[in-house]
Backbone atoms as SQL, in Angstrom:
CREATE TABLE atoms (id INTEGER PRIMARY KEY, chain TEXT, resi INTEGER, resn TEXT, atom TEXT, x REAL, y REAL, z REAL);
INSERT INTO atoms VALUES
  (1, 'A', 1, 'UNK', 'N', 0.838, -1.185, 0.000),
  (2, 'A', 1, 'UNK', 'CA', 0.000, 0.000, 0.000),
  (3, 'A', 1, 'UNK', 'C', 0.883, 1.248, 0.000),
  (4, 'A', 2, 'UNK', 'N', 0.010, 2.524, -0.511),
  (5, 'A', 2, 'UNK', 'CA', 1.500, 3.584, -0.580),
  (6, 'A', 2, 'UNK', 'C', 1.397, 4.150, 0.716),
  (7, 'A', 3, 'UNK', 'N', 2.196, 4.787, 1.593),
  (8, 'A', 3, 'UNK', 'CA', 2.374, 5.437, 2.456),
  (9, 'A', 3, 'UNK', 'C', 1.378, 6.576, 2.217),
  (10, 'A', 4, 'UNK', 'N', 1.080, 7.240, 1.734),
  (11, 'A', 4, 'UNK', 'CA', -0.433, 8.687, 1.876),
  (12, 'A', 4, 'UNK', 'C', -1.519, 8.209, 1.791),
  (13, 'A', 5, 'UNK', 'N', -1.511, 6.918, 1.255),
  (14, 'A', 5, 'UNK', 'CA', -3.116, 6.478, 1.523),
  (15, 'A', 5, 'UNK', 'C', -3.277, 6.028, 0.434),
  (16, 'A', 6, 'UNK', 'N', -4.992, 5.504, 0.279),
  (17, 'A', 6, 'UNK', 'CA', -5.305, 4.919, -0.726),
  (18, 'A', 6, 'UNK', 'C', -5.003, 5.518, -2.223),
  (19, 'A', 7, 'UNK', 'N', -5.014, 4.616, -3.211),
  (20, 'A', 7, 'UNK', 'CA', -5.281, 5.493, -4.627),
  (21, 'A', 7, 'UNK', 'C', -6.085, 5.173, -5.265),
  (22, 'A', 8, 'UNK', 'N', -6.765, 6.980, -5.686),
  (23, 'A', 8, 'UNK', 'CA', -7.961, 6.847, -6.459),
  (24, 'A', 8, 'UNK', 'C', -8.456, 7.542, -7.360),
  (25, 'A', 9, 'UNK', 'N', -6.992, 8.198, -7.635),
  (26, 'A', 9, 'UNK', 'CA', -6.700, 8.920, -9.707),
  (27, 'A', 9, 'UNK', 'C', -5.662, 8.701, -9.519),
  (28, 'A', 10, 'UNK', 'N', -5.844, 9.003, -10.733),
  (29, 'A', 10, 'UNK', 'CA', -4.461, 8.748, -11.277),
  (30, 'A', 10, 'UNK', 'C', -3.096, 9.876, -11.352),
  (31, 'A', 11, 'UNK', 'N', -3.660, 10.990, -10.726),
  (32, 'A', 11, 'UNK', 'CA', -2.561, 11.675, -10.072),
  (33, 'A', 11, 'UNK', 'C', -2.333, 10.771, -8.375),
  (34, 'A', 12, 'UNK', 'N', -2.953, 10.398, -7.549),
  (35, 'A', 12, 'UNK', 'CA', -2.237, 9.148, -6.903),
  (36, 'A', 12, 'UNK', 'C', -1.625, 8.269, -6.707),
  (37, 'A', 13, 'UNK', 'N', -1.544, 8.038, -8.263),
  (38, 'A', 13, 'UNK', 'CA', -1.091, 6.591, -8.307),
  (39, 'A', 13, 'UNK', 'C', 0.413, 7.437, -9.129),
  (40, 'A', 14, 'UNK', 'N', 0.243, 8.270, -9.378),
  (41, 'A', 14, 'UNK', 'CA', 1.337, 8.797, -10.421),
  (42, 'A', 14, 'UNK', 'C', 2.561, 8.916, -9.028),
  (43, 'A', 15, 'UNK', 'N', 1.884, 9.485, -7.832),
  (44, 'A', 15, 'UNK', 'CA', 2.278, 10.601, -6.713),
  (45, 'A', 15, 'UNK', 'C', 3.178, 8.940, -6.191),
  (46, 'A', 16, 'UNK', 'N', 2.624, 8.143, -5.910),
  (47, 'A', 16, 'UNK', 'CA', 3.038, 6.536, -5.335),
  (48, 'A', 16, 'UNK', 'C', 4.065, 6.072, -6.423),
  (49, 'A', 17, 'UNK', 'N', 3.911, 6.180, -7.499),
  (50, 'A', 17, 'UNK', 'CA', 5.070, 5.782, -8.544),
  (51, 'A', 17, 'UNK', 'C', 6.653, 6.594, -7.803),
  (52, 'A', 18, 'UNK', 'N', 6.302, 8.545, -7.925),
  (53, 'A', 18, 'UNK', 'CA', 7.515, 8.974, -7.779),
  (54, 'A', 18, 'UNK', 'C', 8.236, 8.518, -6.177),
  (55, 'A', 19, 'UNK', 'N', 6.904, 8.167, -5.169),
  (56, 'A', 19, 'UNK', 'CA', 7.520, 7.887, -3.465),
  (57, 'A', 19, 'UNK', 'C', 8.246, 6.511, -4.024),
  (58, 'A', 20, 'UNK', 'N', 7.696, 5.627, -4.493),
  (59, 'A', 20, 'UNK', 'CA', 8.250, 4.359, -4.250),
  (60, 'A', 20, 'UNK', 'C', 9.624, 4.453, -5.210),
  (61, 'A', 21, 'UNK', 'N', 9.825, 5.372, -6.172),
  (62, 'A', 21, 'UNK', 'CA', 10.841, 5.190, -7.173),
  (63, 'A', 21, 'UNK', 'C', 12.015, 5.883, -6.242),
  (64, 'A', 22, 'UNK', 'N', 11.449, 7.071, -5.442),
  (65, 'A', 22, 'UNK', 'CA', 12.309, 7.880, -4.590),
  (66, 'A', 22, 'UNK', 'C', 13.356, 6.673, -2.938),
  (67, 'A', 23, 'UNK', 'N', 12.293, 6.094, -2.951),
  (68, 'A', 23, 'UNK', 'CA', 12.579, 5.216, -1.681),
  (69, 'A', 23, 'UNK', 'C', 13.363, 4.053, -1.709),
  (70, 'A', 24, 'UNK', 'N', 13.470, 3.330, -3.091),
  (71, 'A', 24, 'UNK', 'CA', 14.132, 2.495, -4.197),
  (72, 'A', 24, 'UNK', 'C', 15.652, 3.078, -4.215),
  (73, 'A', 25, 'UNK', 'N', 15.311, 4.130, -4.781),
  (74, 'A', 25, 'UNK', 'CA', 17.108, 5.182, -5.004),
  (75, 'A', 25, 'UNK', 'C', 17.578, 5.399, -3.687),
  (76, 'A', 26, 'UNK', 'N', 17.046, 5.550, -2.853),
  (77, 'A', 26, 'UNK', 'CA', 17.777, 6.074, -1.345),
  (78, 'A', 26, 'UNK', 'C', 18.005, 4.324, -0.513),
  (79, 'A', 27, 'UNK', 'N', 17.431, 3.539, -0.967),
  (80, 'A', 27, 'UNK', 'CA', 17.838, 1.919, -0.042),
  (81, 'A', 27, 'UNK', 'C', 19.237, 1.875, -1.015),
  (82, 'A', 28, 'UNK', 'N', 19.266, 1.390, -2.314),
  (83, 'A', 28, 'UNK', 'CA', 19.807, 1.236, -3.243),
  (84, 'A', 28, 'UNK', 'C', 21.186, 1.777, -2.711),
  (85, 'A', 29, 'UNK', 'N', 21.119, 3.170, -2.819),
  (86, 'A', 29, 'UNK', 'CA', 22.500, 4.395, -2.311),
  (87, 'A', 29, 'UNK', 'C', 23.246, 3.876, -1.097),
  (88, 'A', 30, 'UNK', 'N', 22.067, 3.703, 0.090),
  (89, 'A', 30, 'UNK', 'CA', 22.726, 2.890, 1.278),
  (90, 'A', 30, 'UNK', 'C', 23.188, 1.729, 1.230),
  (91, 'A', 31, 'UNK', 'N', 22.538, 0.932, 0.730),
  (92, 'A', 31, 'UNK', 'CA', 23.118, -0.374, 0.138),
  (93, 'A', 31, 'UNK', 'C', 24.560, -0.178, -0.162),
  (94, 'A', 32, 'UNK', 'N', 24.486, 1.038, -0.975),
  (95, 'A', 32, 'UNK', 'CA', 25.857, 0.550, -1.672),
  (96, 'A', 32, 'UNK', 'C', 27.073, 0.805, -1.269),
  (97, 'A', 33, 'UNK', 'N', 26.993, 2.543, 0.271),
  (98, 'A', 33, 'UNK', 'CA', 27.567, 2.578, 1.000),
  (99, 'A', 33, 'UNK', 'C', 27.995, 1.716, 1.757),
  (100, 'A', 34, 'UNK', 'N', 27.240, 0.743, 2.365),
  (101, 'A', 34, 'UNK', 'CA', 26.938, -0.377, 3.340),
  (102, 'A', 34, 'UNK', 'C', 28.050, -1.437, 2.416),
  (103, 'A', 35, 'UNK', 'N', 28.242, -1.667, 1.550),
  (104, 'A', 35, 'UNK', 'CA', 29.000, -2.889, 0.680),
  (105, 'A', 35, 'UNK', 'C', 30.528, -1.667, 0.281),
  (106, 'A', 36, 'UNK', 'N', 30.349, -0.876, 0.103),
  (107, 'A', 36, 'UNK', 'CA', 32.041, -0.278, -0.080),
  (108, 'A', 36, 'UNK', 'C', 32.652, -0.347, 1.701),
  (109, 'A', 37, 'UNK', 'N', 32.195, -0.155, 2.575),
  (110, 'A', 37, 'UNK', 'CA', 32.777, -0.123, 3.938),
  (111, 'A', 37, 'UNK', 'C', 32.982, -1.559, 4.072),
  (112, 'A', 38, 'UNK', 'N', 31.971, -2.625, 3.920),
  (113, 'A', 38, 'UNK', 'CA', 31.762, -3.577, 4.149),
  (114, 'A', 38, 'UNK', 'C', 33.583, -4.710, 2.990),
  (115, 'A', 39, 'UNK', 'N', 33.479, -3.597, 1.730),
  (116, 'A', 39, 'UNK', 'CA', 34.829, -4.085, 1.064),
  (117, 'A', 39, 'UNK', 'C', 35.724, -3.718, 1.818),
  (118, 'A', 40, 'UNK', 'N', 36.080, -2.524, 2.077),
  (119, 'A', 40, 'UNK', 'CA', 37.179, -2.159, 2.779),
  (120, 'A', 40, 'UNK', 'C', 37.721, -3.131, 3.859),
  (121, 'A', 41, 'UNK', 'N', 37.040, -3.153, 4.828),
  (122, 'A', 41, 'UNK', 'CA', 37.043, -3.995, 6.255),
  (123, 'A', 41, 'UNK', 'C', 37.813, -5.312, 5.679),
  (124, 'A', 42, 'UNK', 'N', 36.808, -5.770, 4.748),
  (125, 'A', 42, 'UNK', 'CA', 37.713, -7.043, 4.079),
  (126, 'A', 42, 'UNK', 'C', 38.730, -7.226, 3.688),
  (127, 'A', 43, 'UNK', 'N', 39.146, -5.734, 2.561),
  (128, 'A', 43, 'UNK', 'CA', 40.164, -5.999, 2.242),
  (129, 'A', 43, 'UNK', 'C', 41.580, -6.133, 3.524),
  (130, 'A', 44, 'UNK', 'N', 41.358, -5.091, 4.444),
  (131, 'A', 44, 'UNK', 'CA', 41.885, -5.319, 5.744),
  (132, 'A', 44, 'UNK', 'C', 42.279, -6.291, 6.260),
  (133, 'A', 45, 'UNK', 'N', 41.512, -6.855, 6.260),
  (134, 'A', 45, 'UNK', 'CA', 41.560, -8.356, 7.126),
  (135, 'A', 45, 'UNK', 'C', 42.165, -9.515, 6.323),
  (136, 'A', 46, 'UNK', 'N', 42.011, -9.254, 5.049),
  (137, 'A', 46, 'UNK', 'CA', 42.293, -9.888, 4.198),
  (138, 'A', 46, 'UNK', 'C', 44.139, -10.093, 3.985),
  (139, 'A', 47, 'UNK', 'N', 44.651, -8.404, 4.330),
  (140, 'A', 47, 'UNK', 'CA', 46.003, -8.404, 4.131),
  (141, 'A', 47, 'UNK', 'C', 46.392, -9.259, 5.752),
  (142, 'A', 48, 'UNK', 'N', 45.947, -8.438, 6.333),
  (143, 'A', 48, 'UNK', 'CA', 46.146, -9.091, 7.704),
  (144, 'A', 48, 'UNK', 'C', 46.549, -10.870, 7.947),
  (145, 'A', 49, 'UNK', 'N', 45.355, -11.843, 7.407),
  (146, 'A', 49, 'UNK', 'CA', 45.354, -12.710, 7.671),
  (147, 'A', 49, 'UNK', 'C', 46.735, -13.599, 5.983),
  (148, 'A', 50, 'UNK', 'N', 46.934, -12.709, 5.169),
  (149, 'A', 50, 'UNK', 'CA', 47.804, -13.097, 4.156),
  (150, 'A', 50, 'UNK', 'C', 49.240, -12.832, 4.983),
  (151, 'A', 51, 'UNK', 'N', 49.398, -12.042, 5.966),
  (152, 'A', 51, 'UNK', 'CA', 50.859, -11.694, 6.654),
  (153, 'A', 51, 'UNK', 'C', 51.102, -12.920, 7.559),
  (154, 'A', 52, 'UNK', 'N', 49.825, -12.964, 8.310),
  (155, 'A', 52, 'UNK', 'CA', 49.672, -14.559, 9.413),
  (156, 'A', 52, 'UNK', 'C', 49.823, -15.685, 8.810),
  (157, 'A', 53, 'UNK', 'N', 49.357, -15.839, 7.813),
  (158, 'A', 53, 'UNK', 'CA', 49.820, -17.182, 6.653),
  (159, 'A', 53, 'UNK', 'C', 51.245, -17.180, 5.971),
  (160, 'A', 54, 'UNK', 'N', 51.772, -16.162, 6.330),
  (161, 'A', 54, 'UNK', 'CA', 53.238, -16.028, 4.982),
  (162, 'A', 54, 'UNK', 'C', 53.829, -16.529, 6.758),
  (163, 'A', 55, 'UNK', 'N', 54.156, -15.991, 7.572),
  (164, 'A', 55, 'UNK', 'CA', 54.671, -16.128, 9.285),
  (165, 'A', 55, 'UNK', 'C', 54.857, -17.494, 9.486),
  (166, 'A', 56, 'UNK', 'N', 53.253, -17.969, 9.362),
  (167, 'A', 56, 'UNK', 'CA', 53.037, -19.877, 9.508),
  (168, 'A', 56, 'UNK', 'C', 53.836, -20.804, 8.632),
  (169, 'A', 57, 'UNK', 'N', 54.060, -19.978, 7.654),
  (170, 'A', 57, 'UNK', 'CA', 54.433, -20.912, 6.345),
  (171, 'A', 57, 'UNK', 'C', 56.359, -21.119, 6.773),
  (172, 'A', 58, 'UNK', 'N', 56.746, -19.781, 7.584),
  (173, 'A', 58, 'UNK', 'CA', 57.956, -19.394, 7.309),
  (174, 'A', 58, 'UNK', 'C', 58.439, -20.830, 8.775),
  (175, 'A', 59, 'UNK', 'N', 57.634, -20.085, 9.298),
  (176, 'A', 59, 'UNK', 'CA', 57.741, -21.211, 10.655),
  (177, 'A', 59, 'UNK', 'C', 57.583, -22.659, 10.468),
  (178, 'A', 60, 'UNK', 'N', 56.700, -22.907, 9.847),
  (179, 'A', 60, 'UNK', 'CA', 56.469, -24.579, 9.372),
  (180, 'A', 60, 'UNK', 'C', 57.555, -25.006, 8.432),
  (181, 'A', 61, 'UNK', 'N', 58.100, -24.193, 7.560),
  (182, 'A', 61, 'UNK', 'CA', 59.066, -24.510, 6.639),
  (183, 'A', 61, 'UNK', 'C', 60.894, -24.635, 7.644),
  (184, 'A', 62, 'UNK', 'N', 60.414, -23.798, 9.017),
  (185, 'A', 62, 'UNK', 'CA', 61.928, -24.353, 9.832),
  (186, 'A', 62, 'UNK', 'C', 62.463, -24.945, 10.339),
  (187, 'A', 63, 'UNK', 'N', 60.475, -25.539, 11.194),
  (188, 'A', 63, 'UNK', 'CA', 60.791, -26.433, 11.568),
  (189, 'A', 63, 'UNK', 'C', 61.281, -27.746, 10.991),
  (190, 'A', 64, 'UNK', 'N', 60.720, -27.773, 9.558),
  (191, 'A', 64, 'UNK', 'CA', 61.084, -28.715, 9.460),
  (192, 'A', 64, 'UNK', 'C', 62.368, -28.903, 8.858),
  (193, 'A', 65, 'UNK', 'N', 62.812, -27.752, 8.220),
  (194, 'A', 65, 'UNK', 'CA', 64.426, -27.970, 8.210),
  (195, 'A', 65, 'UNK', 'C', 65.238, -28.069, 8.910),
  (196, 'A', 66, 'UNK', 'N', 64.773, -27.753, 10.435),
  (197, 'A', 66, 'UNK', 'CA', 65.483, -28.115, 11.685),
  (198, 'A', 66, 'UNK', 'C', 65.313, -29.645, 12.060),
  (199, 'A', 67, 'UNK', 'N', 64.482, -29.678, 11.766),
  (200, 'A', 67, 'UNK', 'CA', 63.809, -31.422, 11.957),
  (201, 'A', 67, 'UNK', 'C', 64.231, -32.266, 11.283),
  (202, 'A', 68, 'UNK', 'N', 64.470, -32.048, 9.951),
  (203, 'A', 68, 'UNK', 'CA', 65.348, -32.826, 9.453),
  (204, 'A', 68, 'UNK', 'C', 66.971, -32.842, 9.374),
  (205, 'A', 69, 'UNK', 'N', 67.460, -31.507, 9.800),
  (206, 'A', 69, 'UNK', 'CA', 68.989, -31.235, 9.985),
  (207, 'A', 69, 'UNK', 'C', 69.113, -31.719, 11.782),
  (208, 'A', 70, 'UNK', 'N', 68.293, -31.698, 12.333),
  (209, 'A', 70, 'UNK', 'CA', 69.211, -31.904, 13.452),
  (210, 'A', 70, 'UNK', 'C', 69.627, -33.712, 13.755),
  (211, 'A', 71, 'UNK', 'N', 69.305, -34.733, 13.072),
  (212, 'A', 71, 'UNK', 'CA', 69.273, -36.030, 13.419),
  (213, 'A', 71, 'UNK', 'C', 70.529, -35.800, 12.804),
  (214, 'A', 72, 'UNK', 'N', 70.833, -35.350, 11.580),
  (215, 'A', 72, 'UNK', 'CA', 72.224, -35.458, 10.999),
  (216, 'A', 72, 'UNK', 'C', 73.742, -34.784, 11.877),
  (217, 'A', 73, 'UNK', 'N', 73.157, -33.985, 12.375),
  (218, 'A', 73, 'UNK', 'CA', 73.881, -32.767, 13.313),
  (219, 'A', 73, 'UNK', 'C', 74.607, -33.777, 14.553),
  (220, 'A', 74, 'UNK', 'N', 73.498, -34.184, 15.032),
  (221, 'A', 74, 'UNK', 'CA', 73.601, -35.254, 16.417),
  (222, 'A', 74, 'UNK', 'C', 74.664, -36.432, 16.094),
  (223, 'A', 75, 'UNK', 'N', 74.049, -36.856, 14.539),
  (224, 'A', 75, 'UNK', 'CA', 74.826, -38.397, 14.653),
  (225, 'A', 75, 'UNK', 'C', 76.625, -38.149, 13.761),
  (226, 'A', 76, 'UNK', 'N', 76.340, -36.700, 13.412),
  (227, 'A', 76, 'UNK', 'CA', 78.281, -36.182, 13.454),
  (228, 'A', 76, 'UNK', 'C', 78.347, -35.879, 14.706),
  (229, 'A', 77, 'UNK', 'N', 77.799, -35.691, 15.660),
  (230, 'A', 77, 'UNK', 'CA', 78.681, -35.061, 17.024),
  (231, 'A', 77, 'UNK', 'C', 79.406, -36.558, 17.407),
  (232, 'A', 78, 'UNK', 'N', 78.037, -37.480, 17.179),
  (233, 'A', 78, 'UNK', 'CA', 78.402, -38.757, 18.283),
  (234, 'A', 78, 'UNK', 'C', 79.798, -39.563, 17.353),
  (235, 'A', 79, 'UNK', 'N', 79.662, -39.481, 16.199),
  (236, 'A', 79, 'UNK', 'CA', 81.049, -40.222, 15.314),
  (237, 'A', 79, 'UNK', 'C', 82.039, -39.604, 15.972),
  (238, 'A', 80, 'UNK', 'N', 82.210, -38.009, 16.173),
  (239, 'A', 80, 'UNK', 'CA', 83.355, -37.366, 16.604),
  (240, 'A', 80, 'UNK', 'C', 84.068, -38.239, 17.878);
C-alpha cells in the first residue's frame, strides 16, 4: 500500500510511482555505501590474515628444516 493512503486517480497513483521510485534510489544508495565499507574492512583483514599465513608458512618450513637437519647434526657429534 503507498504510504499517503489509498489510490484513487491517477494523479495518486502517479504521486506513489515517484515515493516508491524515490525510496528504491535512497535503499539502493545505502546499500551501496553499506558494501564499499563492508569491502574495505575485508580488504583489511584480508592483508592481515595473508601476513599470518606467509609467518606460519615461514615457521612450518623451519621447523622442518630443523627437523630434518638436526638427526644429521647429532649423529656427526656422536662419530666425533
Amino acid at each position: 500500500m503507498p504510504i499517503h493512503g489509498k489510490i484513487e486517480s491517477l494523479d495518486d497513483a502517479i504521486r506513489w510511482i515517484y515515493e516508491h521510485d524515490g525510496r528504491i534510489d535512497t535503499l539502493w544508495e545505502a546499500q551501496l555505501k553499506v558494501n564499499e565499507q563492508n569491502t574495505k574492512r575485508l580488504d583489511a583483514i584480508t592483508k592481515r590474515l595473508t601476513a599470518c599465513e606467509k609467518r606460519i608458512v615461514w615457521l612450518c618450513a623451519g621447523a622442518a628444516g630443523s627437523g630434518a637437519a638436526l638427526p644429521q647434526i647429532v649423529q656427526w657429534l656422536i662419530s666425533l
